[in-house]
MARLOPA-874779 format. One record per residue (C-alpha): x, y, z; residue in three letters; residue number from 0. Coordinates in Angstrom, 3 decimals. Example, Ala and Ser with C-alpha at 12.3 -4.5 7.8 and 13.67 -1.06 7.14 Angstrom:
2
12.300, -4.500, 7.800, ALA, 0 $
13.670, -1.060, 7.140, SER, 1 $
//
This chain:
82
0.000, 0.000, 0.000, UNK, 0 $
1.587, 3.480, -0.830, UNK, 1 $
2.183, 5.685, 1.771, UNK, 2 $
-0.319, 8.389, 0.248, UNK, 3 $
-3.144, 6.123, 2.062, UNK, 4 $
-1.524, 5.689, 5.577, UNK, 5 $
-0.352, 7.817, 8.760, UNK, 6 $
1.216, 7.064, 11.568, UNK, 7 $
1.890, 8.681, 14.961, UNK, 8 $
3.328, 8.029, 17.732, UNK, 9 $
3.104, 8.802, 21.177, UNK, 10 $
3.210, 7.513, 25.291, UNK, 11 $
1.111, 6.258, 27.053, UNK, 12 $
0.122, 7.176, 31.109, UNK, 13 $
2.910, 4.442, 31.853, UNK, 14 $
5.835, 5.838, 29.002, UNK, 15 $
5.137, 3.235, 26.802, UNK, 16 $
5.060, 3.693, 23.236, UNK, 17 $
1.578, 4.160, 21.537, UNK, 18 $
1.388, 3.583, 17.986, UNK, 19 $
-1.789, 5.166, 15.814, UNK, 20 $
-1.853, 4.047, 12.119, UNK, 21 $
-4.851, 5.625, 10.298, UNK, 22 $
-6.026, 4.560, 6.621, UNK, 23 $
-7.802, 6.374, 4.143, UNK, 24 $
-11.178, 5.086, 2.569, UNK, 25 $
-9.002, 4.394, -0.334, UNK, 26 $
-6.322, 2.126, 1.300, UNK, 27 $
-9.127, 0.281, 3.035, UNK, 28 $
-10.598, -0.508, -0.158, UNK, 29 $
-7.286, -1.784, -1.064, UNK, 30 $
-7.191, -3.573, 2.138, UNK, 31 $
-10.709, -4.945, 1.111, UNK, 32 $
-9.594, -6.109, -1.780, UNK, 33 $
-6.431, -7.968, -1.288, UNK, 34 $
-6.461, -10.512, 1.303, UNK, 35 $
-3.322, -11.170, 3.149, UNK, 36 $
-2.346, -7.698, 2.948, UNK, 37 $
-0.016, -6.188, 5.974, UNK, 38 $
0.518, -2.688, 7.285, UNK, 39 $
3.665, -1.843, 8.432, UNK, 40 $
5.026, 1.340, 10.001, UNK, 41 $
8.488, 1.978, 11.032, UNK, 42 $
9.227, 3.736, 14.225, UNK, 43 $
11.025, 7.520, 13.568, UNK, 44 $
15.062, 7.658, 14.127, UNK, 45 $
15.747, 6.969, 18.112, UNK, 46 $
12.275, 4.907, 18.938, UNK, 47 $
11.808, 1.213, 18.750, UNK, 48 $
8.520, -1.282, 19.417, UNK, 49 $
10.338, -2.741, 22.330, UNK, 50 $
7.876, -1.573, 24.735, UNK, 51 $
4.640, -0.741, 22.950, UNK, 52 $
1.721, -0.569, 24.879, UNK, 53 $
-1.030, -0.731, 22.064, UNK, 54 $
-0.970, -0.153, 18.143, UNK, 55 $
-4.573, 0.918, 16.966, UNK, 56 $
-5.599, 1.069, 13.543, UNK, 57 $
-8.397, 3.484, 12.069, UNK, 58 $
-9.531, 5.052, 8.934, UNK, 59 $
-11.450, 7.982, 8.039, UNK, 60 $
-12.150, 9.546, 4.126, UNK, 61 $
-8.735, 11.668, 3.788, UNK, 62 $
-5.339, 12.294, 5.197, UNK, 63 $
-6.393, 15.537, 6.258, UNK, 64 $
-9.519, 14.051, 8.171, UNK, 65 $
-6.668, 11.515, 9.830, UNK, 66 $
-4.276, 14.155, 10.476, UNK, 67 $
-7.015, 16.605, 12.229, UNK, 68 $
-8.011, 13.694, 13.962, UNK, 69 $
-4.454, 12.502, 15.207, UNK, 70 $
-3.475, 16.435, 15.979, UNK, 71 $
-6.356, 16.458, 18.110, UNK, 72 $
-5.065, 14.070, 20.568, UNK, 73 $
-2.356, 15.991, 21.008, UNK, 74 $
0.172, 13.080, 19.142, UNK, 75 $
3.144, 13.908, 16.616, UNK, 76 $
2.488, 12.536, 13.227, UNK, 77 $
5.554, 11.034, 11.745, UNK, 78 $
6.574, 12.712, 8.227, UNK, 79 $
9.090, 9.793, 8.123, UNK, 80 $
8.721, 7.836, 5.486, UNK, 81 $
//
């Protein structure tokens, strides 16, 4: 899936643990739809690792804009790392 359908943040948790959001847009989840098997991946920005990640959650709204306003609203740092 190409990147123009995904974003990621990342954040912590109450406990410091890592907190990974990955949101997809209608598109990508029609590509999703469509092709069994399929896997997301998201790589962590320079300095972080998944060693300790508390929870990865995975939504998806109509645009990257709708994610992003979403995302910003919790107060997490989207990753422009791609």
């Amino acid at each position: 899936m190409k990147n123009e359908h995904l974003v990621w943040a990342y954040g912590q948790d109450n406990d410091g643990r890592q907190v990974v959001l990955m949101g997809v847009t209608a598109t990508g989840l029609e590509y999703l739809r469509a092709s069994p098997g399929m896997t997301l991946t998201a790589q962590p920005p320079d300095g972080m690792t998944f060693a300790d990640v508390s929870h990865v959650l995975v939504f998806h709204a109509a645009t990257k804009d709708a994610i992003k306003a979403l995302i910003r609203q919790s107060g997490m740092v989207i990753s422009e790392h791609h």
